[in-house]
C-alpha positions in Angstrom: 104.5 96.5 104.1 101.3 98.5 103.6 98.2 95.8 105.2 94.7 96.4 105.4 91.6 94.9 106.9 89.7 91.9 105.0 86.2 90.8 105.1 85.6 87.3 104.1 83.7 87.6 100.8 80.3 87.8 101.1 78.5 84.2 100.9 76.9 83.3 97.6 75.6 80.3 96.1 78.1 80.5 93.6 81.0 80.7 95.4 83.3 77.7 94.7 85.8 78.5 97.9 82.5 78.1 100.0 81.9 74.6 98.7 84.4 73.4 100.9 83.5 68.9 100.6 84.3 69.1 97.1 87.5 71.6 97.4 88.7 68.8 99.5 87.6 65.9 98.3 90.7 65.5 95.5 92.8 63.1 97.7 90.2 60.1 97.6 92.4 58.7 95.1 95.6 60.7 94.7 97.5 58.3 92.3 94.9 58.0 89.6 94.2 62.0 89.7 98.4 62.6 89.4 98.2 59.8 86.6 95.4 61.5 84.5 95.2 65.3 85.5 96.6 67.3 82.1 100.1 68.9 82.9 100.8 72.7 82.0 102.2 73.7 79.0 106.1 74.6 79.3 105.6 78.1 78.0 103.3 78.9 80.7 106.2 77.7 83.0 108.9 79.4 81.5 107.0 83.1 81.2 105.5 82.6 84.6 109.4 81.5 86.0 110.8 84.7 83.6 108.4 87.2 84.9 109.0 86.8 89.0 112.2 88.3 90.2 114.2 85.1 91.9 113.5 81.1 91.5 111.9 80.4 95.2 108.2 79.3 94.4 105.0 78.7 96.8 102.6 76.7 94.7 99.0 76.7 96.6 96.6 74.3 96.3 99.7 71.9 95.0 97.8 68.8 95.1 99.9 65.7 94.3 102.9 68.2 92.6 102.0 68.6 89.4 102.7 72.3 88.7 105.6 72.0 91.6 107.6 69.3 89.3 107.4 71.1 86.4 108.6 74.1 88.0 111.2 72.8 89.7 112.3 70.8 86.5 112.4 74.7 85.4 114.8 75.3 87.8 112.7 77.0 90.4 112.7 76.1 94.5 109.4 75.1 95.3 107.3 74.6 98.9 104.2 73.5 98.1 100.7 73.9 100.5 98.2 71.8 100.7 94.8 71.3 102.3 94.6 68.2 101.6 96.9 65.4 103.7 96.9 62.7 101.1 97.7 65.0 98.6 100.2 66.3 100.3 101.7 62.8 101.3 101.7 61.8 97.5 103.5 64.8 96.3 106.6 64.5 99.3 106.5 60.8 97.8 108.2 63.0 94.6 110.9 64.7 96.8 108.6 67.8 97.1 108.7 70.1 100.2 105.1 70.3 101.5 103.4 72.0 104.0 99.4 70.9 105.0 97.2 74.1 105.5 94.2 76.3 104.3 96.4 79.3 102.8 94.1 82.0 103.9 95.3 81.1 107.5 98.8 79.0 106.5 101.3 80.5 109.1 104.6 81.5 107.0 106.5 82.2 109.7 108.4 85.1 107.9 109.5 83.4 104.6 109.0 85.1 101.6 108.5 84.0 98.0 109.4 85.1 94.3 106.2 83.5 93.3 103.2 82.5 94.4 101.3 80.1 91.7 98.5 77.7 91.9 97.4 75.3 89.1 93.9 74.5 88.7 92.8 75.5 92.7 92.4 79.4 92.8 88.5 79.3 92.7 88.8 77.0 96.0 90.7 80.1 97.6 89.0 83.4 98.8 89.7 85.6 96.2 90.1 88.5 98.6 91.7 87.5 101.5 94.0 84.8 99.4 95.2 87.7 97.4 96.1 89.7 100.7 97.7 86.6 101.8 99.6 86.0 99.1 100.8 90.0 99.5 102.0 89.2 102.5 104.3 86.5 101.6 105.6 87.5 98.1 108.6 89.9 98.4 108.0 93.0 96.6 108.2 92.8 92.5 106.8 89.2 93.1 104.8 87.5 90.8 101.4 86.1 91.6 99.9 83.6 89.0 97.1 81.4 88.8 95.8 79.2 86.0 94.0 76.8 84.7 93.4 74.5 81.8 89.9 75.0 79.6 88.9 72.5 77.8 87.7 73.6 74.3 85.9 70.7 72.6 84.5 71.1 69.2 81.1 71.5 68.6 80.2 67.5 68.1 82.1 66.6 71.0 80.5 68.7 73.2 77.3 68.0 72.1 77.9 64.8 72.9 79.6 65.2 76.0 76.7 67.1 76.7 74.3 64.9 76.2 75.7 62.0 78.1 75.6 64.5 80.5 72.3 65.0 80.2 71.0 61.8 80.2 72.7 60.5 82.8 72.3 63.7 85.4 69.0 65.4 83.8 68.2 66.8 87.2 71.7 68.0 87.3 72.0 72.1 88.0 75.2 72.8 85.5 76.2 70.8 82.4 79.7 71.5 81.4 79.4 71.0 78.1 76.6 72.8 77.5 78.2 75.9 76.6 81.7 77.1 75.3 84.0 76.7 78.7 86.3 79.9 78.2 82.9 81.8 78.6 81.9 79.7 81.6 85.6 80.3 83.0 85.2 84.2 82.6 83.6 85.1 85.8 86.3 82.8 87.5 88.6 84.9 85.8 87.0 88.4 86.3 86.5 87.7 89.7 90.2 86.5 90.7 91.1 89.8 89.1 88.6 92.1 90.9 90.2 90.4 94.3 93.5 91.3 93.1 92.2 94.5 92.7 90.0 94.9 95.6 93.7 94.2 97.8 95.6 97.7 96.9 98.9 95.6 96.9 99.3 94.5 93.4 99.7 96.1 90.0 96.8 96.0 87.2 96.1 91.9 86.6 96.9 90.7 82.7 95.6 87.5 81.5 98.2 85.0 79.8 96.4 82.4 77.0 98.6 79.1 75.6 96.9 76.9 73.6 97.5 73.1 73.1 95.8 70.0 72.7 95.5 66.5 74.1 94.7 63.3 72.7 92.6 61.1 74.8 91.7 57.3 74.5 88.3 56.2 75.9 89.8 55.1 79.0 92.1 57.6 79.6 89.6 60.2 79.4 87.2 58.3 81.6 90.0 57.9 84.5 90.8 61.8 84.4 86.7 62.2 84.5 86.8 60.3 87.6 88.6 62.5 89.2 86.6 65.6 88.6 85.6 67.7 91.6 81.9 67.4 90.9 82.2 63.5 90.1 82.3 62.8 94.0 79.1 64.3 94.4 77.2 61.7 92.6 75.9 58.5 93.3 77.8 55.6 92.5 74.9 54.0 90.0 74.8 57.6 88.4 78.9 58.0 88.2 78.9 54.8 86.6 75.8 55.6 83.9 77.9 58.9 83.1 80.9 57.2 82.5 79.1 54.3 80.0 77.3 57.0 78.5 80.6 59.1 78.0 82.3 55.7 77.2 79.6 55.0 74.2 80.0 58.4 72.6 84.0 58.5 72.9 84.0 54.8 71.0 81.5 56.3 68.4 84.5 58.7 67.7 86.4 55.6 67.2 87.5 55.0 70.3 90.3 58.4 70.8 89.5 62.3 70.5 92.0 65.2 70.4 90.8 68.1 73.1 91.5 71.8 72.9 92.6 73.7 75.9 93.4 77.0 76.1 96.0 77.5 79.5 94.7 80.9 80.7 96.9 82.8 83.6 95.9 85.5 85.9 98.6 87.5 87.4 100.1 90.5 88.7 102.9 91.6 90.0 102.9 92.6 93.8 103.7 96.3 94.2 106.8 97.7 95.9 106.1 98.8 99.8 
């Protein structure tokens, strides 16, 4: 199998792989984030599942087994990896096979995959030397695959979302509301496939798009904003003035809102050796 030598990515400000407290902060509360997170839509599943060569999965970044269950419901073997040890605890709670580790240094001892996938955690990875990695364990014809949900809100929920943003956080750095999300998502994107890329070890990356929506009652949507990576950061008296600001605008709506997303997957297959 060809290899070559990796450099950590240089360091830069923003770098969400660097930002290692909030990458692993997820597991403070691993029931409510399972109970709210949005699940996957089952066509991204089944062309993901369709496009790898054999059923054995290794989904990174697992978390509490979201993406795992649904694949396996798909008929797929899964091991899951996971930085996280309360995430990882929750998810074996659901019969899953998981393994706790930073991926860029997990030890595979020898096993190979069909598929790597992660849901939702790629940017946490470096998008360099987690590409190699997953090379190295993906037999050759495998499929790598890595997506994410984007929100698309409409124009007034966004500007209201963004401005109980505002007001509560004004000294806040990044509103995400404050501009349409597949945009912000785009470097994310462009630089997962420029990692792929930068590896040798994988054919040309393709992006996959499946839209579908989600309706949301004030609570529910509150709970699931709870869980948020950037919510942790905050201080308690200005998480709680989000949340009643968000609260206020959601039961101006009437109390419910349908969401937009747009399930976008990078992926490539890994080239033969």
């Amino acid at each position: 199998m060809p290899t070559r030598d990796v450099k950590p990515s240089e360091a830069a400000a923003d770098q969400p792989h660097k930002a290692r407290a909030m990458a692993e902060s997820f597991g403070a509360d691993p029931e409510r984030y399972d109970r709210t997170r949005p699940r996957y839509p089952d066509a991204l599943v089944a062309r993901i599942t369709a496009a790898a060569p054999g059923p054995d999965v290794l989904d990174v970044g697992c978390g509490t087994g979201i993406a795992s269950r649904q694949f396996r419901a798909a008929g797929c073997t899964v091991l899951g990896i996971d930085v996280d040890a309360r995430m990882a605890e929750y998810a074996r709670g659901h019969e899953l096979d998981v393994e706790v580790g930073k991926f860029e240094t997990w030890d595979a001892a020898g096993r190979t995959f069909d598929a790597v996938v992660a849901g939702q955690t790629w940017h946490w990875v470096d998008p360099v030397i987690g590409a190699t990695k997953a090379a190295e364990v993906l037999r050759p014809g495998g499929r790598l695959a890595l997506f994410w949900n984007v929100f698309r809100p409409g124009p007034e929920l966004a500007a209201a979302f963004a401005a109980a943003h505002r007001e509560a956080l004004p000294d806040s750095p990044r509103n995400p509301w404050a501009r349409p999300t597949l945009d912000a998502y785009g470097a994310v994107f462009a630089k997962v496939a420029d990692g792929l890329r930068d590896t040798a070890l994988f054919g040309e990356p393709e992006e996959w798009h499946f839209d579908w929506e989600a309706t949301y009652t004030r609570d529910a949507w509150l709970e699931q904003l709870r869980t948020s990576g950037e919510a942790g950061t905050y201080r308690p008296e200005q998480l709680a003035d989000l949340l009643a600001r968000t609260g206020a605008a959601i039961d101006a709506m009437g109390g419910e809102f349908t969401l937009p997303y747009t399930a976008v997957v990078v992926t490539a297959e890994r080239a033969e050796a």
